[in-house]
C-alpha positions in Angstrom: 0.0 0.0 0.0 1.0 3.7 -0.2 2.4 5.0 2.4 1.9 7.8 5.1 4.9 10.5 5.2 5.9 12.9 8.0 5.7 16.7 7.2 9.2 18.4 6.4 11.0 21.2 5.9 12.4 21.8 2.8 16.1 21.0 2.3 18.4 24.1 1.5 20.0 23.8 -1.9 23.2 21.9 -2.0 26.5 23.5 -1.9 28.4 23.8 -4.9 31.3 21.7 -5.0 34.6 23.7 -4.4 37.2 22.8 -6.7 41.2 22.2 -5.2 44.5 23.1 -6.3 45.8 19.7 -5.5 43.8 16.1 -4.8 42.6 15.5 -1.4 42.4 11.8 -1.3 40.7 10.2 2.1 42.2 7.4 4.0 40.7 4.8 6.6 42.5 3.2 9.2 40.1 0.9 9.6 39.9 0.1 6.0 43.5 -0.1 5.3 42.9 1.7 2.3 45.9 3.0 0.4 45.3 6.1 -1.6 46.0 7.6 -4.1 46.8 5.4 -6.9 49.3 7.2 -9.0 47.7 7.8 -12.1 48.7 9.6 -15.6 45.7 11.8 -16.3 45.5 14.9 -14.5 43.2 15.5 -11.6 39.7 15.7 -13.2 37.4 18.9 -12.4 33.7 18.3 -12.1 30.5 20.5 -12.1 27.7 20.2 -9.6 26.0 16.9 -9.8 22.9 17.7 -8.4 20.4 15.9 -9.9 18.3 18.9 -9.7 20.3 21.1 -12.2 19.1 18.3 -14.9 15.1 20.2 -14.1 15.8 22.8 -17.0 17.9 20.9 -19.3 15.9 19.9 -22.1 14.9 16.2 -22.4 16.7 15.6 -18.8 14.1 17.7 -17.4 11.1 15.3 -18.6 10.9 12.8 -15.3 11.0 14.3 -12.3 13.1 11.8 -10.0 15.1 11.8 -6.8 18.7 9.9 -7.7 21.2 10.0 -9.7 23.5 13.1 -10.8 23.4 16.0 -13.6 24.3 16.1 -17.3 26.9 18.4 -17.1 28.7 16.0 -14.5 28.3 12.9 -17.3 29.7 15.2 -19.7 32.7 16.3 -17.5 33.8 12.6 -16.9 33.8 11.8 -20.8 36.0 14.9 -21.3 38.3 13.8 -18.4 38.3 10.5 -19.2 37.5 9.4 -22.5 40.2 11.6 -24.3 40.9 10.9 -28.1 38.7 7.8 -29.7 41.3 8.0 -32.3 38.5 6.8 -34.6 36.9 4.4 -33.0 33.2 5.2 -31.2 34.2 4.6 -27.3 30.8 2.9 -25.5 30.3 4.3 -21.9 27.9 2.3 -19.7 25.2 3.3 -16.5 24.7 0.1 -14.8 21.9 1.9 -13.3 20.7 3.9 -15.5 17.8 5.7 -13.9 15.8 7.8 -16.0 18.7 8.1 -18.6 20.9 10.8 -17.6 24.8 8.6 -18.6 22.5 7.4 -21.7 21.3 10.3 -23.1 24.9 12.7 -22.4 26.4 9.7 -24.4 24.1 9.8 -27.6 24.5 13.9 -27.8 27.7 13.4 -27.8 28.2 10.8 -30.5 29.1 8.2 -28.3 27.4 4.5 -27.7 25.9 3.6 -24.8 24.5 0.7 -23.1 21.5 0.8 -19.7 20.5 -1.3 -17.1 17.6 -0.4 -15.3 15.4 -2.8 -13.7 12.7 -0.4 -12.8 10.2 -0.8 -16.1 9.0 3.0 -15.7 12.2 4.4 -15.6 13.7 2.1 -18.2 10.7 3.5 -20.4 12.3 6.5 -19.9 15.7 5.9 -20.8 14.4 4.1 -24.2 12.2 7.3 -25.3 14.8 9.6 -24.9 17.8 7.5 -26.4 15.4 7.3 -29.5 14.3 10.4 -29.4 16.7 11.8 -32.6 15.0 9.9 -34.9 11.3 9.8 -33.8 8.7 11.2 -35.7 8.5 15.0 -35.1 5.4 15.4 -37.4 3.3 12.6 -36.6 4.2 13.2 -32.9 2.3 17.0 -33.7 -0.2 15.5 -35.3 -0.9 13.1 -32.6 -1.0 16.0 -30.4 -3.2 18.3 -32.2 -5.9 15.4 -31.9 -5.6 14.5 -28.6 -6.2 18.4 -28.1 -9.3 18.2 -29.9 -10.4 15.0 -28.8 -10.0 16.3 -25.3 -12.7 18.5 -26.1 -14.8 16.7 -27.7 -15.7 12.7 -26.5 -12.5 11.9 -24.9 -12.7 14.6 -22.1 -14.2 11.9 -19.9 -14.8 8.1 -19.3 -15.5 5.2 -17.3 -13.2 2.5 -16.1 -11.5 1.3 -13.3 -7.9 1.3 -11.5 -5.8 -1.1 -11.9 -5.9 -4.6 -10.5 -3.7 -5.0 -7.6 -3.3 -1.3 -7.0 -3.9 -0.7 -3.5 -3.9 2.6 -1.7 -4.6 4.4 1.4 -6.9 6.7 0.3 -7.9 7.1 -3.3 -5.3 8.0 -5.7 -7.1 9.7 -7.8 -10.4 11.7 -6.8 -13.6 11.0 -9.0 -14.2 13.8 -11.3 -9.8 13.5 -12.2 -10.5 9.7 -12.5 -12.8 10.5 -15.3 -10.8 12.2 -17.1 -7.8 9.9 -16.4 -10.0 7.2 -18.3 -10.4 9.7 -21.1 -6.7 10.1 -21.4 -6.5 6.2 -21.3 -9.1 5.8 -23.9 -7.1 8.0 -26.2 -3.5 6.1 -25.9 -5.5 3.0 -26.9 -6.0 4.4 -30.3 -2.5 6.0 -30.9 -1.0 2.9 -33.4 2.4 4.2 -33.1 4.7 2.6 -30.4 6.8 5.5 -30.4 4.3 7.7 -29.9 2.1 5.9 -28.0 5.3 6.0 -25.1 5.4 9.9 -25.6 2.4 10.3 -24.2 2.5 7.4 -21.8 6.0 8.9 -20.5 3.7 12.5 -20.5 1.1 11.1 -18.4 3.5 9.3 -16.1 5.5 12.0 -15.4 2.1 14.4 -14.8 0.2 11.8 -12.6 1.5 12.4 -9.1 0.9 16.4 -9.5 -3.1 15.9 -10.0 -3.2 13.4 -7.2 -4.0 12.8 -3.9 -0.1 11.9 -2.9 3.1 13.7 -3.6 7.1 13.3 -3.3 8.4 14.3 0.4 10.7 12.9 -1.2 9.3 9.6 -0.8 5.5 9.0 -2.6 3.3 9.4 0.3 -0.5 10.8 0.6 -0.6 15.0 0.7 -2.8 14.9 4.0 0.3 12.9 5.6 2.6 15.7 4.5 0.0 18.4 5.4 -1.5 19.4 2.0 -5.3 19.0 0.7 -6.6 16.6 -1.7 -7.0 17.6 -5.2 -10.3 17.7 -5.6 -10.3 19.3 -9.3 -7.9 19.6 -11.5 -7.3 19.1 -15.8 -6.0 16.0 -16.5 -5.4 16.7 -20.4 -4.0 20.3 -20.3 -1.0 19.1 -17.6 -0.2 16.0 -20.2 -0.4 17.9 -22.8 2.1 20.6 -21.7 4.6 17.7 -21.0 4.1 16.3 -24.5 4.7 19.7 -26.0 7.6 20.2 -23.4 9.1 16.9 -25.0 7.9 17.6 -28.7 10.2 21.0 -28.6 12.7 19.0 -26.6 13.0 16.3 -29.2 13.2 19.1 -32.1 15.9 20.6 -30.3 18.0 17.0 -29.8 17.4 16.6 -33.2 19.0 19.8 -34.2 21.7 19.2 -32.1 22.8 15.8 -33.9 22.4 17.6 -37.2 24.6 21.0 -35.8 27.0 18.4 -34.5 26.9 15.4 -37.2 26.7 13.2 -34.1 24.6 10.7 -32.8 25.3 7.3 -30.4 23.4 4.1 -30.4 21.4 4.0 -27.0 20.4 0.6 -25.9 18.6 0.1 -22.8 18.3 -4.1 -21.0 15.8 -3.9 -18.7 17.8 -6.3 -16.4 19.2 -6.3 -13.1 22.9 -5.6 -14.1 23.9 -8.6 -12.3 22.4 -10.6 -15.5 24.8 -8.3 -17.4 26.6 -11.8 -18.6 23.9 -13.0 -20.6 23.6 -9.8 -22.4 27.2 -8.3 -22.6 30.4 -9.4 -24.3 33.4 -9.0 -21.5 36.1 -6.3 -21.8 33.4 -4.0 -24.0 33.1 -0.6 -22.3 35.4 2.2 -22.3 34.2 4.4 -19.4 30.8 3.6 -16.4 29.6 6.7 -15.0 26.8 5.7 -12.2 25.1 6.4 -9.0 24.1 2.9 -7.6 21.3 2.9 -4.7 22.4 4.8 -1.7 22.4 3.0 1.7 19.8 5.1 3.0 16.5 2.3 2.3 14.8 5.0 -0.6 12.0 2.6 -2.1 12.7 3.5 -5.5 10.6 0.6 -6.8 7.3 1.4 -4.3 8.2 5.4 -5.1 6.9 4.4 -8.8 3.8 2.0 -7.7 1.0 4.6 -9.3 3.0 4.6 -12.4 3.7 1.0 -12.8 0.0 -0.2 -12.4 -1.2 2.7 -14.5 0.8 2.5 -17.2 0.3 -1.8 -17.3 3.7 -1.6 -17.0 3.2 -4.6 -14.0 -0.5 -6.7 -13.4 -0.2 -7.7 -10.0 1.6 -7.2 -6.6 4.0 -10.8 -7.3 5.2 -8.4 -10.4 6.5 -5.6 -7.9 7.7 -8.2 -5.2 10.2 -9.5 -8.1 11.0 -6.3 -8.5 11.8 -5.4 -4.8 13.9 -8.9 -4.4 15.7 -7.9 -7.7 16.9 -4.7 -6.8 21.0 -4.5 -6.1 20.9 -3.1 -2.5 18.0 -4.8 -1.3 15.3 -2.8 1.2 15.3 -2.6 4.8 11.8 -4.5 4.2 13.0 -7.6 2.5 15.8 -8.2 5.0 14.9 -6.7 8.3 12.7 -10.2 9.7 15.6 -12.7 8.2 18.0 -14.6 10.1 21.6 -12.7 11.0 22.8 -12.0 7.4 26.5 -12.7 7.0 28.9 -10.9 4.9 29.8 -13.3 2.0 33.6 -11.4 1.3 36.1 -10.8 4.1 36.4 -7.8 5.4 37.5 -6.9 9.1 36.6 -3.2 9.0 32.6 -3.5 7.8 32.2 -6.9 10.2 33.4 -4.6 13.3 30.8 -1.9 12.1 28.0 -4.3 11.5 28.3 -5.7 15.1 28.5 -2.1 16.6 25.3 -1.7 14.0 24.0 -5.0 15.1 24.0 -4.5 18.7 22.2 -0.9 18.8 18.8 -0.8 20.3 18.6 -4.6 20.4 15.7 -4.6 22.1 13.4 -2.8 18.5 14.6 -6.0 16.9 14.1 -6.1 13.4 13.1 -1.9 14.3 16.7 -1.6 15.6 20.0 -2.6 15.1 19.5 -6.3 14.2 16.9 -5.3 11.1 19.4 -2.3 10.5 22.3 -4.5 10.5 20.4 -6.9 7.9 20.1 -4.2 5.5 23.5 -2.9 5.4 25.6 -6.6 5.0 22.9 -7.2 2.3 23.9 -4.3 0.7 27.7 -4.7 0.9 27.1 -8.1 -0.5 25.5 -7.1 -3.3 28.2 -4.2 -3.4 30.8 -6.6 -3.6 29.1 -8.7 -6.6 28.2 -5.4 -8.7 31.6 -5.0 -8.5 32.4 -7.9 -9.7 30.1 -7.6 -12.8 31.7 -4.3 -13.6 35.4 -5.2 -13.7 34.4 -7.9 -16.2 32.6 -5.4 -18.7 35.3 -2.4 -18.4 38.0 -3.0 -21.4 41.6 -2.5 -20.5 42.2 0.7 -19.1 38.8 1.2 -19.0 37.6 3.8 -16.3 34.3 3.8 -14.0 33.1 6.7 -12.1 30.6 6.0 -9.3 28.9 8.8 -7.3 27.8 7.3 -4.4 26.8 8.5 -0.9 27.9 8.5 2.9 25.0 7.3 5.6 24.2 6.9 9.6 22.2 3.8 10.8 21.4 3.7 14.1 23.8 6.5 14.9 26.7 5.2 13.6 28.4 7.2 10.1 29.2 4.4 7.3 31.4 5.9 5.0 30.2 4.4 2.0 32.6 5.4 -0.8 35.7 4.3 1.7 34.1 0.5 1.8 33.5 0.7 -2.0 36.6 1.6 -3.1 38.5 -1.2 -0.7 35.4 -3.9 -2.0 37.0 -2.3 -5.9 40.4 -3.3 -5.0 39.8 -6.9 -3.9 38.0 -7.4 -7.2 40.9 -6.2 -8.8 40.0 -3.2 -9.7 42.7 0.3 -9.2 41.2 2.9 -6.9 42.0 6.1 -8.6 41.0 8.4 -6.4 38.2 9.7 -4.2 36.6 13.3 -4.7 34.0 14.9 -2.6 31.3 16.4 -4.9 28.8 17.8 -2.7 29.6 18.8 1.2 25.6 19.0 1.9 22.9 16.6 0.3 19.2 16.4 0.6 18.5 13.7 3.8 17.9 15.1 6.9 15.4 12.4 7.4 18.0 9.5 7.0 19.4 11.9 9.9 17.5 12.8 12.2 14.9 9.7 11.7 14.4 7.7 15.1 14.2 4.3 13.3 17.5 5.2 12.0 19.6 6.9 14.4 19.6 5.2 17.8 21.4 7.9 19.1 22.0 11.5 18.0 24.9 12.0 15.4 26.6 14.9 14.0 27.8 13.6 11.2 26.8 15.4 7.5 25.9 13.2 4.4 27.9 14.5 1.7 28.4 13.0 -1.9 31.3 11.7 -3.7 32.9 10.2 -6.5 35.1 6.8 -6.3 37.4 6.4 -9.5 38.0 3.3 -10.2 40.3 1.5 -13.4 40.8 -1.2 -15.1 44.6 -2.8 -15.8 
């Protein structure tokens, strides 16, 4: 079910990053990490990578969605990184690929690329936009211009019913915006384009949430749980169809681009766990990885997209979104909290001694406290350790993978997330090139300040950064 949210303050924007002279690389005693790796490229400067900055850059700014990192930062680690192709197209990879941001920097800028996103919404995403330079421009108008008449005039309004297996707290939609949702349904039956037909799906996806009765605090929860009033009334069909014409002058302008720029990629999205990435992918075939896996902070990405899911058909029944939940590379708090003392399946003295500090928090809240906490994190690291893995054997030789990831505090104790992943790199034979902080401040005071989370009050500030890794 959808669930309830606590009332927040906004979150102050993020700091911009401040660029140094000369690389500060972070050590861990505890890890017995040894950085830097001397390296032959220079130090590499990046811009914000604020998700946020992608909300007014045209077809980024389609999907509103809270993870991942900006264009301009996937642009400044291909110039850093990917140097002269020296004829040859280098392919650059997003192992989770979100809503497209790595996939869609890559095409503009004439370079393959290849997606894994296991989330079928977002994976949508990523495939509209990757084939966005050669879509239909005119019969996408077209297509518009009737829906804006039919809107008007027999498909303002219909009857129907949600979807089965979609279960909310209160109603997602209120009746006379359930109408008209029907209506908009009605009409996507009849587009007999595919491509098109996902425009408008993508439109409607992207519009749903803002004429509901829930929003994004960040997490989907119901407005009256984050202090706001039901939408009683609103129009369905003029907020879809200013995102279609938002993405109709978006895709004239990619288009334009590739013909300014006589450059286009090939964007190919798997909608696959990247742990499958074996019975898909050759070995040794991509030059540069620039991701943001999940963060260890339990966001339900999955149950975030529920609405859109069921009301797209994009999954039938709840078994469809449990698969999905198991799936998912980090696991949830949810899946693991109840099971039996989850062991870590690598060696690694450092992480052990934090999960028993972890694990013996608040034992008394059980699967509430440390033990459930505990659970979550050594899932995580496990399947940490095995994406890992995965990666090192798609990278070519000398191949390069940027991952923004994430600090976090369970139960009151700081896990220094990009310090674990770079040692968990090196033991599967990756180099660590480097560490470099990106963002001092990051949206998250609830993963602070939350009781469930913190067991006992902690200072410590969530901050963003970027682990380097290479290939030999």
């Amino acid at each position: 079910m959808l669930g309830r949210c606590v009332r927040r303050k906004s979150a102050k924007r993020p700091n911009k990053p401040k660029l140094r002279a000369e690389p500060e690389f972070i050590a861990s005693d505890s890890l017995q990490l040894d950085i830097p790796v001397t390296t032959d490229s220079p130090r590499p400067r990046f811009r914000d990578s604020a998700f946020m900055a992608n909300r007014t850059v045209p077809v980024h700014r389609w999907i509103p969605w809270i993870a991942g990192f900006s264009s301009a930062f996937v642009e400044d680690c291909m110039t850093n990184f990917l140097g002269d192709p020296k004829g040859r197209t280098p392919t650059v990879l997003d192992p989770f690929a979100g809503v497209g941001t790595t996939l869609v920097a890559s095409v503009l800028k004439g370079y393959d690329s290849v997606g894994f996103e296991i989330n079928p919404y977002a994976a949508l995403a990523c495939r509209v936009k990757v084939n966005a330079p050669t879509l239909d421009v005119a019969r996408l108008k077209l297509c518009r211009r009737r829906y804006a008449d039919l809107s008007r005039n027999g498909y303002e309004r219909a009857e129907g019913k949600p979807p089965d297996g979609f279960i909310s707290r209160i109603p997602f939609f209120s009746p006379a915006i359930e109408e008209q949702v029907y209506g908009l349904m009605a009409f996507l039956r009849t587009i007999k384009d595919p491509t098109i037909a996902d425009i408008f799906r993508l439109a409607f996806g992207a519009s749903m949430v803002g004429f509901s009765n829930y929003t994004y605090e960040p997490s989907l929860c119901s407005r009256p749980g984050a202090g706001k009033p039901l939408v009683e009334k609103a129009d369905v069909h003029a907020s879809v169809l200013r995102k279609v014409s938002e993405m109709t002058d978006d895709v004239v302008w990619m288009q334009k681009e590739v013909e300014r720029t006589g450059q286009v990629g090939k964007g190919k999205v798997h909608e696959l766990n990247f742990m499958r990435s074996p019975e898909v992918m050759e070995p040794g075939t991509i030059d540069l990885a620039v991701t943001s896996p999940p963060y260890l902070n339990n966001y339900h990405y999955v149950r975030s997209t529920r609405p859109q899911l069921y009301w797209l058909g994009l999954i039938q029944e709840r078994a469809d979104l449990r698969r999905l939940e198991q799936e998912n590379v980090g696991k949830y708090w949810q899946t693991v909290r109840d099971a039996k003392e989850v062991p870590l399946t690598f060696k690694h003295e450092g992480l052990a001694r934090l999960l028993g500090a972890i694990r013996n928090t608040r034992i008394e809240r059980r699967a509430y406290g440390g033990p459930g906490w505990a659970n979550y994190a050594a899932s995580y690291f496990n399947d940490t350790y095995d994406f890992l893995g995965k990666l090192r054997r798609t990278l070519a030789r000398r191949g390069i993978a940027v991952i923004v990831i994430g600090n976090s505090i369970i139960q009151g104790h700081e896990i220094k997330v990009e310090l674990f992943l770079a040692d968990l790199a090196a033991q599967q034979g990756l180099v660590v090139g480097g560490i470099e902080q990106l963002r001092t401040k990051r949206v998250g005071a609830s993963i602070t300040k939350s009781t469930v989370r913190r067991g006992q009050t902690n200072q410590a500030t969530l901050y963003e950064s970027a682990v380097i890794l290479h290939k030999r």
